[in-house]
N, C-alpha and C positions, 0 to 999 in steps of 0.2 A: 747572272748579272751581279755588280759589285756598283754601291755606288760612294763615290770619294769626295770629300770637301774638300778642294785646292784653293792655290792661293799663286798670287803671283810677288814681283818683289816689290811692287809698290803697293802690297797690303789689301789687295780688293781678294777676295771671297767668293768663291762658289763653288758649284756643284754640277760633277757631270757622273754618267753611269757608261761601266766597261762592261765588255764581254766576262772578261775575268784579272786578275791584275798581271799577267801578262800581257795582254791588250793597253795596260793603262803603261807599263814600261814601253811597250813597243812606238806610243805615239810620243810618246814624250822623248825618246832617247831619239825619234827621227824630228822633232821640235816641231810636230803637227799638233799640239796646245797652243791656245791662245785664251788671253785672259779678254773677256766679253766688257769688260769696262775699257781697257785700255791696250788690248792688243799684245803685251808682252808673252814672248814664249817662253819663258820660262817659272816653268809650274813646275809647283810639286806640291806633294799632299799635304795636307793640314791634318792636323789634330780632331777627331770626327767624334760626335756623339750617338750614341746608341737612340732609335725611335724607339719609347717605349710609349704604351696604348695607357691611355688613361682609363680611369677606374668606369663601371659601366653607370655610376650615377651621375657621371660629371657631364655637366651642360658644357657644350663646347662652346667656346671664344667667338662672338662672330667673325667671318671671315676681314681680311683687313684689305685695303684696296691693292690693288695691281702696283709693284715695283715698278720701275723703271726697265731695268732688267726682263720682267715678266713682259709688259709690255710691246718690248722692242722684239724678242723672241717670237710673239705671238703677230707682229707687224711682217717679220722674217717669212716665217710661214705661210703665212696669204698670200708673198709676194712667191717665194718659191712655190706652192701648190698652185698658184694663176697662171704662172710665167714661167713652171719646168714642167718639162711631161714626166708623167709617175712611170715608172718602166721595171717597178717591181722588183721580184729576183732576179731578172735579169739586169739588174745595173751594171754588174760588173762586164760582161758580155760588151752590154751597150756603149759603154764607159772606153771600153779598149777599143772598140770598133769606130767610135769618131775620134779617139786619140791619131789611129792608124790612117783615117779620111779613109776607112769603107763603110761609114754610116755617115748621114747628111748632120752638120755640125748645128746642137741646139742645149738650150737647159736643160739637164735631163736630174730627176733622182729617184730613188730607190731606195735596195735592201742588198747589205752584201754583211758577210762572216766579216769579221775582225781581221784573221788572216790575210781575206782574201783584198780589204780595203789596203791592208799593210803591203801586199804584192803592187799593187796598183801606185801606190804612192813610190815603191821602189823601181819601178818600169818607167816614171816619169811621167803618170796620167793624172793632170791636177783635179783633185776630187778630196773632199776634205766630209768630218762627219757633221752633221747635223745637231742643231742645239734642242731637238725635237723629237719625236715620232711622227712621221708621215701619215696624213689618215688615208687609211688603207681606201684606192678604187678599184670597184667589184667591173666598172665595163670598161 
């Protein structure tokens, strides 16, 4: 995993993680990016800083409140984890089979390869990725 600080052209800022930077060419040259303030596709990478771990005497910073950004992300998630069925590794499966109407049509989301999200968006199956990690359900 790779992860990139982009930017779009009206200057907003953030941060998403690729499978590998192939993955980050592939979504971007199909203009599956989108900037989380204001929707523009057109990203490209910024200029990134290296995380480097602070010394082991250093009291950490308390934490600072919830962004706006952080917040709406975490609003997203409730609403998709209440309101799509989790369907695992088999997203992509599931994904093609109510594109095609031989599964019953609903929110669904998951886990698919980069590749295989990349197949999916070029077969014309609207499915986009996630600002998130899914929390994983065991039943």
């Amino acid at each position: 995993m790779i992860r990139y600080t982009l930017k779009c052209p009206e200057g907003h800022r953030f941060e998403s993680w690729f499978q590998n930077a192939a993955a980050y060419e592939a979504l971007a040259a199909a203009r599956q990016l989108r900037c989380p303030d204001c929707g523009a596709q057109d990203i490209e990478k910024s200029l990134m800083t290296p995380d480097v771990r602070p010394a082991r005497a250093h009291t950490p910073a308390p934490l600072s409140p919830e962004s706006e950004r952080e917040k709406a992300i975490a609003a997203l998630k409730r609403k998709v984890e209440t309101e799509g069925e989790y369907v695992g590794l088999g997203f992509v499966r599931e994904a093609r089979a109510i594109h095609e109407g031989t599964a019953p049509e609903r929110p669904i989301y998951g886990e698919a390869k980069p590749e295989e999200a990349i197949a999916l968006i070029e077969e014309g199956v609207p499915v986009a990725p996630l600002p998130f990690t899914p929390t994983r359900k065991t039943n």
